[in-house]
C-alpha angles and dihedrals in degrees: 000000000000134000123217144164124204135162112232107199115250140157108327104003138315132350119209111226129184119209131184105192120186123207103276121083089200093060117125128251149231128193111203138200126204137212134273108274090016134098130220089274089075076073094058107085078052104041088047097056086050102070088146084061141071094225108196120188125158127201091255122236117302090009133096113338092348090056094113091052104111137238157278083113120186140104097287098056084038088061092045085052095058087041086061085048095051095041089047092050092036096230120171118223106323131194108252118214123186140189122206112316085010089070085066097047092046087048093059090036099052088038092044092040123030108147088061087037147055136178126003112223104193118206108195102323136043096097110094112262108237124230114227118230115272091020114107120222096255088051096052087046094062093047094061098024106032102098095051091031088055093048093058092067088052130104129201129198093226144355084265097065091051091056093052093051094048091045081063102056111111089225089073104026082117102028109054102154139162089249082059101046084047090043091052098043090051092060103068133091139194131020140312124296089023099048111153147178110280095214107100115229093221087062100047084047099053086045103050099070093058082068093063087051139228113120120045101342081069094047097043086051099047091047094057107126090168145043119282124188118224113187114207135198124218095216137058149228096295092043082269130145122265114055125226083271100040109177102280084060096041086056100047086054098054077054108046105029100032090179101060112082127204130216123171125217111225117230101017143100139210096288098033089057084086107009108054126069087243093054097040088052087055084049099043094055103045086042083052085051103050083050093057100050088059089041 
């Protein structure tokens, strides 16, 4: 399998992409979306335990290499950035996968676009979060997001730093891997001692408020005619029970979407759904899976 970066051109300039691509020309592919403070490595525990698949994932617009393209943000410009992925590569229908934030993003691509995408396959996001009475948006906002949101106004002196600072999130205290050191060292931008998260603030913001849904997220929902898998994690952010979806979420969505079907992933949190050899092997078989159904 081999490892490459590339830049596809978009809206206002040039988005950053990642693809492991195994022998075989005929393999089959998946196109996937990360989450919202996140970069396409978030994608290579699982890539990597894919070598039968051409596993395509860009650093989404505003994140990562891809963080000085300009807005309009939102689901709807992230899923015209995967179609111009899709067009520039010349895939044909891939299964789109997406994490987080991501899940949203797969739902508008594959709903926007499905003669380029198929699936989706949704990993701990993609349902729209639901605002408890009396909690304003912002404030709802800064209870799931605070801690990521809070990192990306930080500087650090040196990589090192960084590491260290990652090496003490609750979410890896037990899965401090080599995916999650690259994945944090490719994060950051500029020069010693004013080294930063590459994820811009004003693109997280714009994005925040298509997880709550509305827009296209609704319309990508109510227009389900199959099955669609969404892997959950029963823990959060900080490593803490309950996950972003706990039971009473879980149950509303049985209700209200009857064609999205949950599954949880036992041991992991929000970041070791994907990042951790016990969440990738949950991904890789459903992915497998998925595979095996258009096969």
């Amino acid at each position: 399998m081999t490892y490459r970066t590339l830049d596809v051109p978009v809206r206002g300039g040039m988005l950053r992409v990642g693809e492991w691509t195994p022998a075989d020309p005929d393999a089959p592919v998946v196109v996937a979306a990360h989450g919202i403070t996140a970069s396409h490595l978030a994608w290579a525990t699982i890539a990597d335990a894919l070598p039968e698949v051409r596993f395509v994932a860009p650093d989404l617009r505003g994140r990562g290499r891809s963080n000085g393209l300009p807005g309009p943000f939102g689901m709807v410009q992230h899923a015209e950035d995967l179609a111009a992925v899709s067009e520039h590569l010349g895939l044909d229908r891939a299964l789109v996968v997406g994490h987080s934030m991501g899940g949203f993003v797969a739902l508008a691509s594959a709903h926007l676009y499905p003669e380029r995408f198929t699936g989706p396959l949704l990993v701990d996001g993609g349902l729209p979060l639901r605002i408890p009475d009396g909690v304003t948006l912002d404030e709802l906002m800064a209870s799931t997001l605070g801690p990521a949101m809070a990192r990306l106004s930080m500087t650090f002196p040196d990589r090192a730093a960084y590491l260290e600072f990652w090496g003490r999130h609750p979410a890896f205290a037990a899965n401090w891997t080599q995916d999650v050191v690259d994945y944090a060292n490719y994060d950051l931008e500029g020069t010693e001692p004013n080294l930063r998260p590459s994820t811009s603030y004003d693109a997280v913001a714009a994005d925040s408020g298509d997880q709550f849904g509305g827009g296209v997220v609704a319309d990508s929902l109510a227009a389900l005619t199959h099955p669609v898998q969404l892997l959950v994690a029963p823990r959060g952010f900080l490593d803490d029970p309950p996950g972003l979806y706990d039971i009473a979420a879980r149950e509303r969505a049985r209700t209200d979407y009857p064609f999205v079907q949950i599954s949880e992933v036992a041991d992991v949190n929000h970041y070791t759904i994907v990042l951790s050899p016990q969440g990738a092997d949950a991904v890789v078989e459903a992915l497998r899976a998925e595979l095996a159904a258009l096969s």
